[in-house]
DOKOL-782152 format. One line per field, with one value per residue (C-alpha): residue number from 0; residue in three letters; x, y, z negated. Coordinates in steps of 0.05 Angstrom, whole numbers, always signed. Example, Ala and Ser with C-alpha at 12.3 -4.5 7.8 and 13.67 -1.06 7.14 Angstrom:
num: c(0 / 1)
residuo: c(ALA / SER)
px: c(+246 / +273)
py: c(-90 / -21)
pz: c(-156 / -143)
***
This chain:
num: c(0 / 1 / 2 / 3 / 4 / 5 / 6 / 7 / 8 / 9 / 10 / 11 / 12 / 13 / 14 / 15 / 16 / 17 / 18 / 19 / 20 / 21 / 22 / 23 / 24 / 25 / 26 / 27 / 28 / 29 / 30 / 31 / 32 / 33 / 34 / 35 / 36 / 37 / 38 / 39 / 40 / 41 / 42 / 43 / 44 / 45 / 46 / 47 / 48 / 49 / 50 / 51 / 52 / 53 / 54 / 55 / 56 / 57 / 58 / 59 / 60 / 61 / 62 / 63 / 64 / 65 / 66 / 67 / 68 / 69 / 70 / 71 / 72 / 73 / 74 / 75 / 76 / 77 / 78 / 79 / 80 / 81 / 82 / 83 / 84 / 85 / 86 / 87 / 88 / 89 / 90 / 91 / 92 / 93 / 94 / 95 / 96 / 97 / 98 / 99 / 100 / 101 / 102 / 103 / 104 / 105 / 106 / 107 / 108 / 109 / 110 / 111 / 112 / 113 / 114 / 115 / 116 / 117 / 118 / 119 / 120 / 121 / 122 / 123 / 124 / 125 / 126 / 127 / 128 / 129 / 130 / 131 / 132 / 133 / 134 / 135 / 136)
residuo: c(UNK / UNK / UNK / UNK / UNK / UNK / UNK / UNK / UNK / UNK / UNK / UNK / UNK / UNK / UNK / UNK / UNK / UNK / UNK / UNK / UNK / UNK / UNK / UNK / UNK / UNK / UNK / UNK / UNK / UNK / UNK / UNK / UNK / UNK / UNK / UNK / UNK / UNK / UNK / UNK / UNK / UNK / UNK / UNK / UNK / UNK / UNK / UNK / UNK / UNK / UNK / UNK / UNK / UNK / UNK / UNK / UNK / UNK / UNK / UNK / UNK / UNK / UNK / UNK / UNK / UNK / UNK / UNK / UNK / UNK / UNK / UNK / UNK / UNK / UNK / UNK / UNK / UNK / UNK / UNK / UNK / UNK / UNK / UNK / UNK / UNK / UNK / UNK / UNK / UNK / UNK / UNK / UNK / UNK / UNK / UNK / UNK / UNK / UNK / UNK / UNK / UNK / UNK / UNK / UNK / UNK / UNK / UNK / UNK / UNK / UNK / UNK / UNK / UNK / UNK / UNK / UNK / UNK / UNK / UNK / UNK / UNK / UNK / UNK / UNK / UNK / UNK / UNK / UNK / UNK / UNK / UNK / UNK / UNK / UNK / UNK / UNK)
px: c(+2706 / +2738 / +2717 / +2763 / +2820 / +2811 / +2804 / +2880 / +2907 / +2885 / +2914 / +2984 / +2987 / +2971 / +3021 / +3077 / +3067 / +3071 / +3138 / +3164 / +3152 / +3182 / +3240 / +3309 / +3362 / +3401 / +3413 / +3403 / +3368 / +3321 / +3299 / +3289 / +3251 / +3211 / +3193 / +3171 / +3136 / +3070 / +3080 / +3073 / +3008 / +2978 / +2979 / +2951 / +2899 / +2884 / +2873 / +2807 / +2778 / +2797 / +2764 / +2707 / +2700 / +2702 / +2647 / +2604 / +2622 / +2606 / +2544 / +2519 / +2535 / +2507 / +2439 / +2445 / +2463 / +2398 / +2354 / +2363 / +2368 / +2303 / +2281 / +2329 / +2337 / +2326 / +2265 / +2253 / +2256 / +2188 / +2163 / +2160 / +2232 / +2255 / +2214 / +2240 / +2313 / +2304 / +2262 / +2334 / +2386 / +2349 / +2347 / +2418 / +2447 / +2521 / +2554 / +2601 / +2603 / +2640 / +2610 / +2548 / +2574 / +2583 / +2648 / +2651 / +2715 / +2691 / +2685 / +2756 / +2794 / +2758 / +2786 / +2851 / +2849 / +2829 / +2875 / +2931 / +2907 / +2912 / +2975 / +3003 / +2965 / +2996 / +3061 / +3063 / +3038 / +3097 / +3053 / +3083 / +3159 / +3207 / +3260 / +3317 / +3318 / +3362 / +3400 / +3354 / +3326)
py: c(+1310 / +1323 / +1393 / +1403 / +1368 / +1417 / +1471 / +1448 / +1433 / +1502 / +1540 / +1495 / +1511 / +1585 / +1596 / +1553 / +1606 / +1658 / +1627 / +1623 / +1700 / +1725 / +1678 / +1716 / +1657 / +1641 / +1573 / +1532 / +1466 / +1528 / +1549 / +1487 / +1471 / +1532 / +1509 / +1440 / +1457 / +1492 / +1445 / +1380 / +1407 / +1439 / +1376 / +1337 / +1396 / +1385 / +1306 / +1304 / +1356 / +1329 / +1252 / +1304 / +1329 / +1271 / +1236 / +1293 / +1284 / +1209 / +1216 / +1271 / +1219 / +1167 / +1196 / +1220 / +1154 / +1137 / +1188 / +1167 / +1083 / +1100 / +1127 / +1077 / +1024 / +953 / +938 / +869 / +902 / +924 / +1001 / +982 / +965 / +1024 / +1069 / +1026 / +1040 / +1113 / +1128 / +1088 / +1129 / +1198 / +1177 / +1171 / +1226 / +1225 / +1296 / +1312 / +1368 / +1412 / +1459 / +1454 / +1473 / +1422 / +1401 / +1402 / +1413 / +1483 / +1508 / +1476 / +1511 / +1574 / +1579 / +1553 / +1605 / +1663 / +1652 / +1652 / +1713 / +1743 / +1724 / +1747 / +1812 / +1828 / +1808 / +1853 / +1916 / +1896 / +1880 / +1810 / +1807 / +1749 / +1769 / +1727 / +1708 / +1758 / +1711 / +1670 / +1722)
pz: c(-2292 / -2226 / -2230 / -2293 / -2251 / -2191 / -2239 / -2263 / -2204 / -2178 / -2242 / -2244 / -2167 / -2168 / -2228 / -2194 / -2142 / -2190 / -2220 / -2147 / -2131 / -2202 / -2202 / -2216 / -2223 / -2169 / -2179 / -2125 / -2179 / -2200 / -2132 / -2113 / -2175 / -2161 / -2089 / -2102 / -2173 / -2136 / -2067 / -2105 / -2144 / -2088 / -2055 / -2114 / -2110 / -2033 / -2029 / -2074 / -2028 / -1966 / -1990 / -2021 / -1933 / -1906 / -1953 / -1943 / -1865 / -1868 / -1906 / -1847 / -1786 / -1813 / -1829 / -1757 / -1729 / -1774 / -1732 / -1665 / -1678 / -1701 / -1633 / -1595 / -1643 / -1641 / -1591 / -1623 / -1700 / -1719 / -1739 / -1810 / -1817 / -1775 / -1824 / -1884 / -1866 / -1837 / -1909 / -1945 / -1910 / -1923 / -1999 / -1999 / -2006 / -1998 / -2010 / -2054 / -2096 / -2138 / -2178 / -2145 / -2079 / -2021 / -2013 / -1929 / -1888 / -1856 / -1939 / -1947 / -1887 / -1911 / -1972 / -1959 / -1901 / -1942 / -2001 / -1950 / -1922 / -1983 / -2003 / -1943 / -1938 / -2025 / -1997 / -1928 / -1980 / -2028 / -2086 / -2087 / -2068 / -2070 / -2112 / -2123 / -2055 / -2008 / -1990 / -1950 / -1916)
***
């Protein structure tokens, strides 16, 4: 189910940004229609993955946390239990994903990164040009 939502998010956001760059009214309730329209969703787009990180993140400390109170755990706790809750955290498995891919921050910051690149990189060849907006710049 959250797939379909970041699936939306992503299309709402990406044709926002489409709206933005083909804009031709002048009107300054339009353009700032046009601004907020793909801001607000890509921020409803970025919060899920962000929680999605930082579970993933959570879920990799703590079996490492796990790991070494196993080797310098409790001295009075006996092997058994150390096993039993080493064998318990490695069961639990707590990543998030999305489309069978593991949400974690480095994937996030990728793809932000790259989609900005090539935003930028359409916009510096003058395949994408703001029009409308002379006045601002």
């Amino acid at each position: 189910m959250m797939g379909l939502c970041i699936v939306n998010f992503t299309e709402l956001t990406i044709l926002g940004t489409a709206l933005l760059f083909l804009n031709r009214l002048q009107e300054g309730t339009v353009i700032s229609y046009r601004v907020l329209f793909p801001f607000l969703w890509f921020i409803a787009l970025i919060a899920p993955l962000i929680q999605a990180a930082r579970l993933t993140q959570t879920g990799s400390k703590l079996r490492q946390i796990s790991f070494e109170m196993r080797v310098f755990g409790y001295q009075t706790s006996s092997m058994l239990e150390l096993d039993s809750f080493v064998l318990f955290v490695s069961g639990a498995t707590l990543r998030s994903k999305l489309f069978g891919v593991t949400v974690r921050s480095s994937t996030v910051i990728l793809t932000l990164g790259l989609s900005v690149f090539v935003l930028l990189t359409l916009m510096v060849v003058d395949l994408l040009s703001v029009s409308g907006y002379e006045r601002f710049f």
